[in-house]
C-alpha positions as a LaTeX table, in Angstrom:
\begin{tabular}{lrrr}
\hline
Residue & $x$ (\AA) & $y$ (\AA) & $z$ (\AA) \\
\hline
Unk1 & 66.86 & 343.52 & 1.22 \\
Unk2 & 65.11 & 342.11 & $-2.03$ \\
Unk3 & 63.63 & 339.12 & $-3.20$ \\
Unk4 & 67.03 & 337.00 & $-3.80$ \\
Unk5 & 67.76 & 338.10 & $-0.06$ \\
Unk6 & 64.95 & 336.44 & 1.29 \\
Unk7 & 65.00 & 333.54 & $-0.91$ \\
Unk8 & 68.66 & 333.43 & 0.68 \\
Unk9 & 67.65 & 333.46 & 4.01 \\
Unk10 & 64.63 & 331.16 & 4.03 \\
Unk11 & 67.04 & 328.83 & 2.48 \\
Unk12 & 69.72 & 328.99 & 5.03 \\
Unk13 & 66.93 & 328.44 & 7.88 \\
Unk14 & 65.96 & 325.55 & 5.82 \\
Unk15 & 69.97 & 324.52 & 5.90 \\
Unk16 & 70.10 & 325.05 & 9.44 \\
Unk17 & 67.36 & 323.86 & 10.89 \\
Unk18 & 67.66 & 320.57 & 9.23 \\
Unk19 & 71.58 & 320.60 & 9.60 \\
Unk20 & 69.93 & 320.22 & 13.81 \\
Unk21 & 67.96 & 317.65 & 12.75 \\
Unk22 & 70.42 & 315.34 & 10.88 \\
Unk23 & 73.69 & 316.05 & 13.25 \\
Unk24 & 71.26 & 315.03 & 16.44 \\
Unk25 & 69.14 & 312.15 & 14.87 \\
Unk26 & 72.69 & 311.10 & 13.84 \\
Unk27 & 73.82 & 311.17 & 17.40 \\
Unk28 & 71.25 & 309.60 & 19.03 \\
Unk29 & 71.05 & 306.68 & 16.90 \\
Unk30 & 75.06 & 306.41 & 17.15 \\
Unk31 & 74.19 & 305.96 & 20.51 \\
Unk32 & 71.37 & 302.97 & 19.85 \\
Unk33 & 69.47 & 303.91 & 22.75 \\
Unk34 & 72.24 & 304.16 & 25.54 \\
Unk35 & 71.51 & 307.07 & 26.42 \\
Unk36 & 68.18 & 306.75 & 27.96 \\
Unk37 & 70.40 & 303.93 & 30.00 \\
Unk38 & 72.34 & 305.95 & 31.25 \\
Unk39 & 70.61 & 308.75 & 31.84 \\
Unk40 & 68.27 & 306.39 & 34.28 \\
Unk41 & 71.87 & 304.76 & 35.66 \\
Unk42 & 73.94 & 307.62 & 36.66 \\
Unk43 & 71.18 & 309.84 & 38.87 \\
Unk44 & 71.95 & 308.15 & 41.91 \\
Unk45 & 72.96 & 311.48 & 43.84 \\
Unk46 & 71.86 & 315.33 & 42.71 \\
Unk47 & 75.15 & 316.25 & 41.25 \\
Unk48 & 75.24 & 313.56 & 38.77 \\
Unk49 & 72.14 & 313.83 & 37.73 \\
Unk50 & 72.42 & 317.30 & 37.16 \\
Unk51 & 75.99 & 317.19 & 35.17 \\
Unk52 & 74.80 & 314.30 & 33.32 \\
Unk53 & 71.82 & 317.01 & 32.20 \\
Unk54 & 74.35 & 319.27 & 31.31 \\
Unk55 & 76.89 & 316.60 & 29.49 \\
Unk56 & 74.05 & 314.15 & 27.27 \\
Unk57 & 72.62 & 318.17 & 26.10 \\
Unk58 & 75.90 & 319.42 & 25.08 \\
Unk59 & 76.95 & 316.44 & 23.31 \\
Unk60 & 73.57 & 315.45 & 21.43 \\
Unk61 & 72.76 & 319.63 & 20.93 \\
Unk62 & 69.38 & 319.63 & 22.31 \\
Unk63 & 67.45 & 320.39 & 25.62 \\
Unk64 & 64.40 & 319.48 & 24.03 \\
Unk65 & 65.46 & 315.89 & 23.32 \\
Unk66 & 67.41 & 315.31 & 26.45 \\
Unk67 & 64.19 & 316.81 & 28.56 \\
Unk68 & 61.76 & 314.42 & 26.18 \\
Unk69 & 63.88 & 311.39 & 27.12 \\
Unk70 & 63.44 & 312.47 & 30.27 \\
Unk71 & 59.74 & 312.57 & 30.33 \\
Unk72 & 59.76 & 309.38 & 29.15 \\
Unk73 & 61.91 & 307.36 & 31.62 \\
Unk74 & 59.61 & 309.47 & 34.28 \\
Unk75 & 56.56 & 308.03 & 32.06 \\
Unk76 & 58.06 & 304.23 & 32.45 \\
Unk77 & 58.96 & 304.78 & 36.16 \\
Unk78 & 62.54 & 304.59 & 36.08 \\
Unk79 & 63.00 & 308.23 & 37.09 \\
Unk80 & 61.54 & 309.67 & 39.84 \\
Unk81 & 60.31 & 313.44 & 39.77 \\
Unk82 & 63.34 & 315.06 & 41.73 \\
Unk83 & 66.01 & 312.91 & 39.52 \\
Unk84 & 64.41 & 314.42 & 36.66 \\
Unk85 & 64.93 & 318.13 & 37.64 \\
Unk86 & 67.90 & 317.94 & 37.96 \\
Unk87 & 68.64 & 316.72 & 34.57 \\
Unk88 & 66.61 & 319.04 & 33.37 \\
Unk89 & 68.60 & 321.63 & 35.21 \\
Unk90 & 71.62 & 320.77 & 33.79 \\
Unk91 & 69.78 & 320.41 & 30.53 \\
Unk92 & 69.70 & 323.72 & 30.69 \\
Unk93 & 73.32 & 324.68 & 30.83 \\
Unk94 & 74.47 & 322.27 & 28.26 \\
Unk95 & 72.29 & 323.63 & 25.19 \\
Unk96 & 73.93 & 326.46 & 25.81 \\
Unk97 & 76.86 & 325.02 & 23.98 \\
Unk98 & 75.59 & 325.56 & 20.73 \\
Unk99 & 75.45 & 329.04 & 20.86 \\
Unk100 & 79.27 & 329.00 & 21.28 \\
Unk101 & 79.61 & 326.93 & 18.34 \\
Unk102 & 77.64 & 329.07 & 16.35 \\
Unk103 & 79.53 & 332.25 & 17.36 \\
Unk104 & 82.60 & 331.06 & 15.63 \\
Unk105 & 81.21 & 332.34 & 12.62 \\
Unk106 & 81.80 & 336.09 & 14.28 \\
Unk107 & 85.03 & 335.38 & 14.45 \\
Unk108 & 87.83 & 338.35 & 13.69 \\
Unk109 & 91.08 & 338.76 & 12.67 \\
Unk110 & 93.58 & 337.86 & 9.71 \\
Unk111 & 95.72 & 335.70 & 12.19 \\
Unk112 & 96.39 & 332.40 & 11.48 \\
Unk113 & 95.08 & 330.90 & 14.93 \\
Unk114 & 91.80 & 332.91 & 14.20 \\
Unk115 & 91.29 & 331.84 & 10.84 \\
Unk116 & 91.66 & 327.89 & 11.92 \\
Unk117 & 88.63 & 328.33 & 14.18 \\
Unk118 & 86.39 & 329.95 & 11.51 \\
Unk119 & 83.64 & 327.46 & 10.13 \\
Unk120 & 84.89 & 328.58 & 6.49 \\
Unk121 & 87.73 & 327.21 & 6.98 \\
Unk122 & 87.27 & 324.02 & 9.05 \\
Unk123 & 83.52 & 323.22 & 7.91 \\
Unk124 & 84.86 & 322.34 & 4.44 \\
Unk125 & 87.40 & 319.66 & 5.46 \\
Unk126 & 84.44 & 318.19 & 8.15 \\
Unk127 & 81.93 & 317.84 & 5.21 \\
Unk128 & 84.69 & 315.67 & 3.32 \\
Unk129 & 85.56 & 313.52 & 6.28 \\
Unk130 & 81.57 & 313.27 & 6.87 \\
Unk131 & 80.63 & 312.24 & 2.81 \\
Unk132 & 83.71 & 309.47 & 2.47 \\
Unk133 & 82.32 & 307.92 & 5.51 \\
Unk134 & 78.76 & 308.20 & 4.53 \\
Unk135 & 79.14 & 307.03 & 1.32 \\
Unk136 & 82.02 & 304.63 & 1.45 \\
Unk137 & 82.63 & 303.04 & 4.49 \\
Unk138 & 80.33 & 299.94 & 4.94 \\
Unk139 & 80.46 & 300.06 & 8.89 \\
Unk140 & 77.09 & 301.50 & 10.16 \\
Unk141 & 78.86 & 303.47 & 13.27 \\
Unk142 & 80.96 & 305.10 & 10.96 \\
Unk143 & 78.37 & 306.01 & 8.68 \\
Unk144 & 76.36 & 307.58 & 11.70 \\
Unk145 & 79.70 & 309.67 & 12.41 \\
Unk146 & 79.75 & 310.95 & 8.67 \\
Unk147 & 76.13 & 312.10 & 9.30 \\
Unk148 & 77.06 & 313.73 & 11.99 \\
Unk149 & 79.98 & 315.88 & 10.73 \\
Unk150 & 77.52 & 316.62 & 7.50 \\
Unk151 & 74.48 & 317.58 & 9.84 \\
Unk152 & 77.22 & 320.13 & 11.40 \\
Unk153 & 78.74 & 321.44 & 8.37 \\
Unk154 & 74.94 & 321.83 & 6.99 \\
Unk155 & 74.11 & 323.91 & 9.64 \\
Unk156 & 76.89 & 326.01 & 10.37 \\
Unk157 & 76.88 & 326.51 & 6.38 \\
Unk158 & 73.28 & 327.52 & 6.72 \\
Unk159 & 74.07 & 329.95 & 9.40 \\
Unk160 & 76.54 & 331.89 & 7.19 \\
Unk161 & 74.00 & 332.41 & 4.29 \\
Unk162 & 71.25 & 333.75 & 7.05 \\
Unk163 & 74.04 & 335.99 & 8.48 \\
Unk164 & 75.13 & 337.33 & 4.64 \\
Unk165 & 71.32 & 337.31 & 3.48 \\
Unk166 & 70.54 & 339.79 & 6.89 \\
Unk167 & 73.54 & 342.07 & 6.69 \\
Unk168 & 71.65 & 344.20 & 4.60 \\
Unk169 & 69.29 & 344.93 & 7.02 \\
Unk170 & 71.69 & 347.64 & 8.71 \\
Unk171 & 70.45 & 350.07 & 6.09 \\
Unk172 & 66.46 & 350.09 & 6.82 \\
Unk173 & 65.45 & 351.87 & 9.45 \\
Unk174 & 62.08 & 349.91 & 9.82 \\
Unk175 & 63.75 & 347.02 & 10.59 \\
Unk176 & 65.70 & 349.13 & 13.40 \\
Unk177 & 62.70 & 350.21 & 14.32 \\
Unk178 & 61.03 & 346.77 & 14.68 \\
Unk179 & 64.11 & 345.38 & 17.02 \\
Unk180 & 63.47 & 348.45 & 19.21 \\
Unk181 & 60.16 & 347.06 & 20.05 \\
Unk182 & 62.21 & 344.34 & 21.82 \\
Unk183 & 63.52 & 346.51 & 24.37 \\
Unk184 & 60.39 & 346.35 & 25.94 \\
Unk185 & 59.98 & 343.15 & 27.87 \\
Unk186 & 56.69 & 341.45 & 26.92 \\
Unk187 & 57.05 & 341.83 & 23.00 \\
Unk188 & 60.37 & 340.38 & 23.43 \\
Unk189 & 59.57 & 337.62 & 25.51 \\
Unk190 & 56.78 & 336.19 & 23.50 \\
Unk191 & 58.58 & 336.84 & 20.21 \\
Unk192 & 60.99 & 334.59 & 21.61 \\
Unk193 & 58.60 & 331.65 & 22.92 \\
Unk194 & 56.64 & 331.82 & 19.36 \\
Unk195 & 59.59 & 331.35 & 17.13 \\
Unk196 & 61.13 & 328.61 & 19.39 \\
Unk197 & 57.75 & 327.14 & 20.05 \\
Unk198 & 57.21 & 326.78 & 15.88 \\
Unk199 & 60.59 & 325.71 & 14.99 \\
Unk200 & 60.77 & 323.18 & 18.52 \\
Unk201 & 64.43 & 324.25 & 18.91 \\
Unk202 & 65.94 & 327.04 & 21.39 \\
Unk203 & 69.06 & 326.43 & 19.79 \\
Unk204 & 68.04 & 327.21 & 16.27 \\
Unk205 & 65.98 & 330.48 & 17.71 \\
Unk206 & 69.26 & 331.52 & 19.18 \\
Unk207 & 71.03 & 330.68 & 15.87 \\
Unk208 & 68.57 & 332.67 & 14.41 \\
Unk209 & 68.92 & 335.65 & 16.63 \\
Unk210 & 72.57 & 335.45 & 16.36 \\
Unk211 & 72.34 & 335.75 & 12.42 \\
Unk212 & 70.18 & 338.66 & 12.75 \\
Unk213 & 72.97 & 340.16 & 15.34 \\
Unk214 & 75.31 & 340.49 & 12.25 \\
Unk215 & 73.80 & 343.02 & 11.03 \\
Unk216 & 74.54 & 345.45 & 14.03 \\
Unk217 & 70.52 & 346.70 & 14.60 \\
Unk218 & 70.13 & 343.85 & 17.15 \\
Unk219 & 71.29 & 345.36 & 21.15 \\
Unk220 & 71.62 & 343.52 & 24.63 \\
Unk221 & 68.36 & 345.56 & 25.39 \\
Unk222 & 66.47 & 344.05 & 22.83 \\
Unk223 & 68.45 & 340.12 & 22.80 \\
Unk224 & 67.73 & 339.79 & 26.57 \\
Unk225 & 64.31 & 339.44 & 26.66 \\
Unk226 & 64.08 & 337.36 & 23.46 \\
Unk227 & 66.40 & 335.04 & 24.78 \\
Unk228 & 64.41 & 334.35 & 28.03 \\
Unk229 & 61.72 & 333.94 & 25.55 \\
Unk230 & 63.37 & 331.36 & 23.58 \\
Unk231 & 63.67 & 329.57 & 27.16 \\
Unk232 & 60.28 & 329.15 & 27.27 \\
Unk233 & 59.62 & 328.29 & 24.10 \\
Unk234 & 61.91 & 325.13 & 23.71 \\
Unk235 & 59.25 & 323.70 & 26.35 \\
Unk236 & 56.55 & 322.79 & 23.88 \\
Unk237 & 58.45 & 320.03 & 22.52 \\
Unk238 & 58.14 & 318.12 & 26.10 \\
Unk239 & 54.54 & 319.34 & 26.70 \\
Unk240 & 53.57 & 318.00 & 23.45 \\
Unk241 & 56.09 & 314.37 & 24.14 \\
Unk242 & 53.79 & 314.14 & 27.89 \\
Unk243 & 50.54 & 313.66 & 26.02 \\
Unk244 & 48.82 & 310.27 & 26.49 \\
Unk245 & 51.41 & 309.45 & 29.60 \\
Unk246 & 51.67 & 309.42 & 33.38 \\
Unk247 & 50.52 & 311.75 & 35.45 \\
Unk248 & 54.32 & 311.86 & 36.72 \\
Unk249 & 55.38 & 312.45 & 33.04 \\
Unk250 & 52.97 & 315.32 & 32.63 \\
Unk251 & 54.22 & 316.97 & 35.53 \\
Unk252 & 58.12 & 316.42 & 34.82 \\
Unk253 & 57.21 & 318.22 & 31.42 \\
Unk254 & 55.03 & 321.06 & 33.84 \\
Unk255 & 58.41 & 321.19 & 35.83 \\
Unk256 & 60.73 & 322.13 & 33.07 \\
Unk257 & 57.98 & 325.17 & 31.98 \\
Unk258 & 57.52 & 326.34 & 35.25 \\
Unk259 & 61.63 & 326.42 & 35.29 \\
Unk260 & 61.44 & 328.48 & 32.43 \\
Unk261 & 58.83 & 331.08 & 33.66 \\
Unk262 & 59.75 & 331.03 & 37.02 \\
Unk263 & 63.50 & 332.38 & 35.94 \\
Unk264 & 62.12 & 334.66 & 32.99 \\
Unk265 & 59.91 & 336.86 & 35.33 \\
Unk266 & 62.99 & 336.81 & 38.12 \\
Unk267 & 65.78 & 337.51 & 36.21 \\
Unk268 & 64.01 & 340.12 & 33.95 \\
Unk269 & 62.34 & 341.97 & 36.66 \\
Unk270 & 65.68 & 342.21 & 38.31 \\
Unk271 & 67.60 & 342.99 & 35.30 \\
Unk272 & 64.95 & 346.31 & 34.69 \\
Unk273 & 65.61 & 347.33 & 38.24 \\
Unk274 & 69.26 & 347.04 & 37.81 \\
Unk275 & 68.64 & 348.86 & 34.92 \\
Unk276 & 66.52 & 351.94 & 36.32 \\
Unk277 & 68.08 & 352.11 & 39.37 \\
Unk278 & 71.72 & 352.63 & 37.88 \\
Unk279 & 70.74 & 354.65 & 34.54 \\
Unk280 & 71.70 & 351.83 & 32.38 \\
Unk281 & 69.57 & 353.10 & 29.18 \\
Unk282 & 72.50 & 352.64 & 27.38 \\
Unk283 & 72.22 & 348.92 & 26.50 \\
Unk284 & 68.79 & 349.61 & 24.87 \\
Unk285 & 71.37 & 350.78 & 22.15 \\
Unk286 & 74.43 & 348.85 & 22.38 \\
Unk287 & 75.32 & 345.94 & 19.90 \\
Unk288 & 75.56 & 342.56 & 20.52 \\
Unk289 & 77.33 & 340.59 & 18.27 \\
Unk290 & 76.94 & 336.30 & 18.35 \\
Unk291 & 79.28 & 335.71 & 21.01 \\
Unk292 & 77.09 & 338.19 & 23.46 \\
Unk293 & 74.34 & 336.41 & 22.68 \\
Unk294 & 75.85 & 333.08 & 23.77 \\
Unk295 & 76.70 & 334.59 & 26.74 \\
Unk296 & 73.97 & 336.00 & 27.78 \\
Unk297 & 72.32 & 332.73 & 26.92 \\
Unk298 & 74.76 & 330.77 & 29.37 \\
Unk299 & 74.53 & 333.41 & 31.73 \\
Unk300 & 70.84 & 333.39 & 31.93 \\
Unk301 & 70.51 & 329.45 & 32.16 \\
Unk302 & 73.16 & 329.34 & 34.48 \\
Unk303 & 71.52 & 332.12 & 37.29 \\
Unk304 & 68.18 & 330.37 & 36.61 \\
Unk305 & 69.47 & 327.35 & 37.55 \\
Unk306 & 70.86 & 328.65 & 40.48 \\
Unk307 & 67.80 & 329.93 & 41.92 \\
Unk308 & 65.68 & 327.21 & 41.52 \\
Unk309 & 68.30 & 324.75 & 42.71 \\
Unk310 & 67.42 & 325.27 & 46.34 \\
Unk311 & 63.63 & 324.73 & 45.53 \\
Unk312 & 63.79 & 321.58 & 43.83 \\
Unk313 & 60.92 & 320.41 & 46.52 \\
Unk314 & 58.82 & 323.67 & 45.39 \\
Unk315 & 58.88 & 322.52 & 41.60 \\
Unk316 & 57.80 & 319.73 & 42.62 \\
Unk317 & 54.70 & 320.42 & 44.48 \\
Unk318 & 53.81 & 323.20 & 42.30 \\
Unk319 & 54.10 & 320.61 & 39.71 \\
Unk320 & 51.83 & 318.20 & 42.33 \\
Unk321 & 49.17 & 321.23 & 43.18 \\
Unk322 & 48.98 & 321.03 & 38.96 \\
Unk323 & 48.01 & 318.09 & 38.22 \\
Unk324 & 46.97 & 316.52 & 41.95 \\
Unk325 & 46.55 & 312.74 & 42.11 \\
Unk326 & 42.78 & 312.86 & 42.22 \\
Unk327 & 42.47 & 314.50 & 39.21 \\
Unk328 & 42.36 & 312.86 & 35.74 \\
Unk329 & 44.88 & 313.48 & 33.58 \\
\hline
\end{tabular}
């Protein structure tokens, strides 16, 4: 890897991350503030409030924005504490979506039903669609929806010049050597909170880590741990949107990091027991390409949300003991 390499790949993080940025400020505004509506509209029973986590996060690409929204209908006293776990439950799930997006790009094959579904060969005709509605179509929602398609095709273009500047990689053993670190838990972990608490985006940490998986050095021994990181990391963004409110705001942000914790040290304590007790050394050195990364992703967020579902009462006074009402916050 040389100098144009890196060059290469700081410039496709720069493509992707603000790619994010454009396709969900784009959404959001599309949506002119409904969504706060009707995230405080449609919690009136546990179940919808925790699919509408998982549907407003798939659909607007970010945890971090649906959980700040969150925070702030808690802050204005429209939610109440136990409505806004359970969109942040379902939060969750839905960013998980991305991760399946971006693991078209790992796409293989020569067959015609393979190649429609690669970004190279669908991103092109999106980025059209998304500049003759930008530029000229006069109607403001349709302008939105051409930022949209462009914020996509930015960052699914970025993603492919990480992935190409990376797949050099392979051939340096240091780098191997680096990854290998990862297999043990704690590096891993707070790798994976640092780079998602700097760029504010789990998404774009997993995008990241699912570059880096093209070049072949990156294993389910070394992903796993990273990826809970990443989980931990994408709470910043909602500690930092809870400063200056309610003491109910500040704990609905507390909620959504002990989540994160609280599943990490579970489900990674129980995957190295699994792991000693049946021999499983092996996926310290087995690949895994961008679609095992989403699904580890989704299967992590998914077992995580089902262990905490039954102590939504336990976040909550954890989240109480925290900041207790007598204290100032």
């Amino acid at each position: 890897m040389d100098i144009f390499d890196l060059l290469s790949l700081l410039g496709g993080l720069s493509l992707f991350l603000f790619g994010m940025q454009l396709m969900g400020g784009a959404l959001e505004k599309k949506a002119e503030g409904e969504l706060s509506n009707v995230l405080s509209k449609m919690t009136s029973s546990p179940a919808k409030g925790f699919f509408l986590g998982i549907v407003v996060t798939a659909v607007i690409q970010s945890s971090s924005a649906t959980t700040v929204m969150v925070v702030g209908l808690v802050n204005s006293g429209i939610l109440n504490l136990q409505q806004a776990i359970r969109i942040i439950m379902g939060a969750n799930i839905g960013t998980t979506v991305t991760s399946w997006i971006l693991s078209l790009t790992g796409l293989a094959g020569e067959a015609w039903y393979i190649q429609i579904f690669k970004p190279a060969s669908f991103v092109p005709v999106l980025a059209v669609i998304g500049i003759i509605l930008f530029l000229f179509i006069k109607n403001e929602k349709h302008k939105d929806t051409g930022l949209i398609l462009l914020g996509f095709a930015t960052l699914m273009t970025g993603m492919d010049a990480m992935s190409d500047s990376v797949s050099g990689l392979q051939d340096i053993p240091e780098f191997t050597n680096i990854l290998t670190l990862f297999t043990n838990p704690i590096p891993g972990v707070l790798a994976g909170t640092i780079l998602t608490a700097i760029i504010q985006s789990s998404s774009a940490s997993v995008g990241i880590l699912q570059a880096l998986s093209a070049t072949g050095a990156v294993t389910f021994g070394s992903a796993i741990p990273i990826i809970m990181g990443q989980n931990i990391g994408t709470c910043v963004t909602a500690m930092i949107s809870s400063v200056g409110t309610s003491k109910n705001a500040k704990r609905a942000a507390l909620i959504h990091l002990y989540f994160n914790i609280g599943g990490t040290v579970v489900l990674l304590t129980a995957f190295y027991l699994v792991k000693k007790a049946f021999s499983l050394e092996a996926v310290d050195s087995m690949e895994i390409d961008q679609a095992g990364i989403a699904f580890v992703h989704t299967v992590f967020n998914i077992l995580c949300t089902v262990i905490w579902l039954p102590f939504i009462h336990l976040l909550e006074r954890l989240a109480g003991i925290s900041l207790p009402s007598g204290k100032r916050a």
